[in-house]
C-alpha positions as CSV (number, residue, x, y, z in Angstrom):
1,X,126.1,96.7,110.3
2,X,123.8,93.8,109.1
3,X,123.4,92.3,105.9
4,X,120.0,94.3,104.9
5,X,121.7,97.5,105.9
6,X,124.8,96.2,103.1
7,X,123.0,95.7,100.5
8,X,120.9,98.9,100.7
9,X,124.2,101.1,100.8
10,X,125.3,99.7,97.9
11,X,122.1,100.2,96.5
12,X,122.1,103.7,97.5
13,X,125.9,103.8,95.9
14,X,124.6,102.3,92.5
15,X,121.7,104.8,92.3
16,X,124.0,108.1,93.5
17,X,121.1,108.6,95.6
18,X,121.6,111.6,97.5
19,X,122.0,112.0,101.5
20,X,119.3,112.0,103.8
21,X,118.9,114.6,106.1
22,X,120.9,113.4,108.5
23,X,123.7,113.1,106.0
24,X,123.6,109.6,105.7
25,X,122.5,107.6,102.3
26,X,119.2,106.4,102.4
27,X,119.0,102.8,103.9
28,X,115.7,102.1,103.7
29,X,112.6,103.0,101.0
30,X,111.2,105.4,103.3
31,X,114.5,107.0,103.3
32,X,114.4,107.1,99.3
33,X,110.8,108.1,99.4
34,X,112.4,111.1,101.5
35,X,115.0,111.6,98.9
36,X,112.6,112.2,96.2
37,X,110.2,114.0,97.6
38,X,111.6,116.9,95.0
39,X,110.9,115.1,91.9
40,X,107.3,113.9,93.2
41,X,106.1,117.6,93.8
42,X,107.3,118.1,90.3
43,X,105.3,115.2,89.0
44,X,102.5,115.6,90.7
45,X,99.7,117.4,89.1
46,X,98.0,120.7,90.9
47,X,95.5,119.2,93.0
48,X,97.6,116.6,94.8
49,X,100.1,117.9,97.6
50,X,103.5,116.0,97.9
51,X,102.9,115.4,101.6
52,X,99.8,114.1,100.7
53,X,100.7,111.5,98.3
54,X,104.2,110.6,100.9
55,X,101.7,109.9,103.8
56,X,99.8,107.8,100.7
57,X,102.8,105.7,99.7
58,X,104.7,105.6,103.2
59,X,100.8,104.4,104.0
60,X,101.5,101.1,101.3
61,X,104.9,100.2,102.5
62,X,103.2,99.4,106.3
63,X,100.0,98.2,104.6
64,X,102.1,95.9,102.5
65,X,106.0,94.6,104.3
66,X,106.5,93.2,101.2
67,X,107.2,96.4,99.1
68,X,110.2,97.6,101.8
69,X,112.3,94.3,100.2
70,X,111.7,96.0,96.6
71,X,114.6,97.3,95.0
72,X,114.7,101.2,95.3
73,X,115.2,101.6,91.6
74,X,112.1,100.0,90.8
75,X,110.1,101.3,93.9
76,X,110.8,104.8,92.9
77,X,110.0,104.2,89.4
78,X,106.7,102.9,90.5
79,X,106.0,105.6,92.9
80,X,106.9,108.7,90.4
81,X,104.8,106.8,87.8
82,X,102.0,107.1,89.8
83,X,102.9,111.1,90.5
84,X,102.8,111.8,87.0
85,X,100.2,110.1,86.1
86,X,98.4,112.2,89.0
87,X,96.9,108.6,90.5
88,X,97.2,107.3,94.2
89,X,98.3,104.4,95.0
90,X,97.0,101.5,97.0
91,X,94.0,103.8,98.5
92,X,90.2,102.9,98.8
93,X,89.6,105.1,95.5
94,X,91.1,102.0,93.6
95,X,93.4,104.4,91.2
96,X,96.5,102.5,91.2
97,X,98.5,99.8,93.0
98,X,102.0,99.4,94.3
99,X,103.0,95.6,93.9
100,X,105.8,93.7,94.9
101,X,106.9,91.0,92.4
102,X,109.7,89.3,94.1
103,X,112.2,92.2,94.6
104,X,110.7,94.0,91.8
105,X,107.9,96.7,92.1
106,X,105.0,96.8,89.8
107,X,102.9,99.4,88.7
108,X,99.3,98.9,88.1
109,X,96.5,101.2,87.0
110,X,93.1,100.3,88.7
111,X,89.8,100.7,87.1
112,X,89.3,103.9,89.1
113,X,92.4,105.1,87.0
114,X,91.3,104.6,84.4
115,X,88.3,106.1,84.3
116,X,89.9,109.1,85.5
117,X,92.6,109.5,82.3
118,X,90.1,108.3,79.9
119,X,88.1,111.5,81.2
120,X,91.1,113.6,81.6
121,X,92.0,113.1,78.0
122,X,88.9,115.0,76.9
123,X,88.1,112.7,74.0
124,X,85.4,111.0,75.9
125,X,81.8,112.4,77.0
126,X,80.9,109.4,78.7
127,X,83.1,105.8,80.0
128,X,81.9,102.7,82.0
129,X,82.0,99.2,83.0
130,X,79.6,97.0,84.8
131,X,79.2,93.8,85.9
132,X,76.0,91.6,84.7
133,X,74.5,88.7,86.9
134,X,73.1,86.1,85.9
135,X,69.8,86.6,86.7
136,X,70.0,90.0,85.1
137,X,68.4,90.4,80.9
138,X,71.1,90.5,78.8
139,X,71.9,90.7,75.3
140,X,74.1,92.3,72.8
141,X,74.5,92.3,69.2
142,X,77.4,92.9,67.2
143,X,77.6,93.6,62.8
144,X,76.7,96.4,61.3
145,X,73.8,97.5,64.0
146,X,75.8,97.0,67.3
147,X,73.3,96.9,70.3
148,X,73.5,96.2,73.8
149,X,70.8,95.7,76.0
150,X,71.2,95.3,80.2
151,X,67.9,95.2,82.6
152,X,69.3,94.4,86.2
153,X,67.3,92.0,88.0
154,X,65.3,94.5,90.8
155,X,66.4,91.2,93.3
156,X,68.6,87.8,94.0
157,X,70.8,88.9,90.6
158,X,73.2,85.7,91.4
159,X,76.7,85.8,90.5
160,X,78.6,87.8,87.6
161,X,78.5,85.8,84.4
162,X,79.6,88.7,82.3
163,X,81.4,92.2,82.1
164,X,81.1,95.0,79.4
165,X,82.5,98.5,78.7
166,X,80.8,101.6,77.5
167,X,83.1,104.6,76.1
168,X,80.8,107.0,74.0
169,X,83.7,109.4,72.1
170,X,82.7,113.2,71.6
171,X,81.7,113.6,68.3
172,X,82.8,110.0,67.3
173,X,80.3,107.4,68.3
174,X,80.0,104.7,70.9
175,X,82.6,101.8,71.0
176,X,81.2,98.7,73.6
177,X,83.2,95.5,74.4
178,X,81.3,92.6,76.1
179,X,83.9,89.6,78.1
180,X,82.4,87.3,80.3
181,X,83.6,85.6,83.7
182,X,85.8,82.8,82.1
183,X,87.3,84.8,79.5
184,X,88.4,87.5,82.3
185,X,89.9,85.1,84.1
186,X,91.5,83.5,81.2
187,X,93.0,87.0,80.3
188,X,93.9,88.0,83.5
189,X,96.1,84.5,84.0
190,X,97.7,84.8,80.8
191,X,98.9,88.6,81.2
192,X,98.4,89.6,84.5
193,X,101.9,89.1,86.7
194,X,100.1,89.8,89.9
195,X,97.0,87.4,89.2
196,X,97.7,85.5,92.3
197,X,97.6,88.3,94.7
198,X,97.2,91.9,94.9
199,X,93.8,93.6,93.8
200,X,92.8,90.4,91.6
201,X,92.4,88.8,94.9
202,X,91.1,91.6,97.0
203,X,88.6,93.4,94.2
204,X,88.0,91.2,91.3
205,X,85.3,93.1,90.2
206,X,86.8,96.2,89.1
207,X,90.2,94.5,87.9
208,X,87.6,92.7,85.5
209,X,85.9,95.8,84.5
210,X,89.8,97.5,83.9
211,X,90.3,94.8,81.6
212,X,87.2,94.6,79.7
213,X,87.6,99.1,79.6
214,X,90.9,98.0,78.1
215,X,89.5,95.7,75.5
216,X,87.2,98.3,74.4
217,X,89.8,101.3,74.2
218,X,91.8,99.4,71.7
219,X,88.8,100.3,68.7
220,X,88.9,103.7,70.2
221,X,90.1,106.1,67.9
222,X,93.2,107.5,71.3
223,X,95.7,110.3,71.3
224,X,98.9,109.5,71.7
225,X,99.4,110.9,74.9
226,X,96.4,108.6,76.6
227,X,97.4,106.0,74.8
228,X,101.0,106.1,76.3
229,X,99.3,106.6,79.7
230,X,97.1,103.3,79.4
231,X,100.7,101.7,78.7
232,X,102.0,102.6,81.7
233,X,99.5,99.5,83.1
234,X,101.4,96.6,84.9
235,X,104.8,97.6,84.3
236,X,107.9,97.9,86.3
237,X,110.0,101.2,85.4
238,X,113.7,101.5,87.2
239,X,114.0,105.4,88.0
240,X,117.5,106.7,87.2
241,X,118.8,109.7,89.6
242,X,121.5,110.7,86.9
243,X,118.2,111.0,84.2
244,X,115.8,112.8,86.6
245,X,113.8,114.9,84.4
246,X,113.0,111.7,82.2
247,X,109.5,111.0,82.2
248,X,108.7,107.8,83.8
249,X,106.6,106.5,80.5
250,X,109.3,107.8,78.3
251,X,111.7,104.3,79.9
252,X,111.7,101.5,79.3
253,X,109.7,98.4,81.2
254,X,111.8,95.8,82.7
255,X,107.7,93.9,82.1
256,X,106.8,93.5,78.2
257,X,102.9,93.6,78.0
258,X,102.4,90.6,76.0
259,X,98.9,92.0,75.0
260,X,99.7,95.4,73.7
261,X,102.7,94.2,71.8
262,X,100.0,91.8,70.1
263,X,97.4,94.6,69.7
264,X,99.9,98.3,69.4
265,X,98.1,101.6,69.8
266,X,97.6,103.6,67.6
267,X,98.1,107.3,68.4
């Protein structure tokens, strides 16, 4: 027995993971992913199948080597996150990411994700980002007559020089947040763990229009329930099998968002 094979019994000891099929413990994190298969299809939400979103995440792991060497504490955290939140992971629809940080797993929510619990929470009519280039007209205005004003050049619109966010409320008004190029990337090297790789590098544009969607939720009036969704952004939960029916937001993150400890929700 080698050294990887080890370390992931013990692993599977630690957890009290329960046997495969076979009635072996799980050795690797497809073998865990098999395992928990139960508490997905409770997680998930109607319109999702659990073999669907198994074939999604067994999908990542071949996509991406790196997140087999995960721990399967974290890995599972990450993955039943992403069931209850009702978001796939590390698919074209850009919803949500699994990403390995050393032998940690990450959890991020993608703009696509956002947009889809921001609607989901029935408090907006209306929620967008977009990108402005700079040969585009622009202009915005901020004080007591907020405006915002964005003409897309009809040709040759150069490279992005700003993004902004749109979320008109129900019944409440429009809130708007405007960040350009350098201050994303600023942001994104000062909070983002996974800045150097992952969907930063591969798709920029919407991880800048997540953040700047962020920015602008904070002066949205939130319920407490989005609001502890949107937390769950970019942070690495360690699933317990003795506290199964624990929701995944309800634990703690081994990951403190610096930037909504500094700015707290309110609910």
């Amino acid at each position: 027995m080698d050294a990887t094979t080890n370390q992931q019994g013990a692993i599977a000891k630690s957890t009290g993971a329960a046997p495969t099929k076979r009635g072996r413990a799980p050795q690797t994190i497809r073998d865990y992913i098999k395992v928990y298969e139960k508490e997905v299809a409770k997680a998930l939400p109607s319109v999702m199948t659990p073999e669907r979103f198994t074939r999604i995440v067994t999908t990542a792991i071949t996509n991406t080597p790196k997140l087999a060497e995960c721990t399967p504490q974290s890995f599972v955290g990450a993955m039943l996150n992403c069931a209850q939140l009702g978001l796939e992971p590390n698919t074209p629809l850009g919803q949500a990411y699994l990403i390995p940080y050393g032998k940690q797993c990450q959890m991020q929510i993608g703009y696509k994700g956002l947009l889809d619990l921001a609607y989901r929470s029935g408090q907006v009519s209306t929620v967008y980002a977009e990108t402005v280039y700079e040969n585009d007209t622009f202009d915005y205005e901020l004080g007591l007559e907020p405006k915002l004003k964005h003409h897309p050049a009809m040709s040759d619109r150069g490279e992005p020089v700003y993004y902004y966010a749109v979320i008109k409320l129900k019944g409440e008004g429009v809130v708007f947040q405007v960040m350009s190029r350098d201050d994303i990337e600023k942001h994104a090297r000062k909070y983002s763990k996974s800045y150097n790789n992952g969907p930063w590098k591969t798709d920029f544009d919407a991880m800048a229009k997540k953040t700047v969607l962020k920015q602008a939720l904070k002066y949205a009036p939130l319920k407490t329930e989005f609001a502890r969704d949107v937390a769950q952004d970019d942070t690495i939960k360690h699933f317990d099998p003795h506290d199964a029916d624990m929701s995944m937001a309800d634990k703690p993150s081994d990951f403190i968002d610096v930037e909504a400890t500094e700015h707290p929700q309110e609910g």
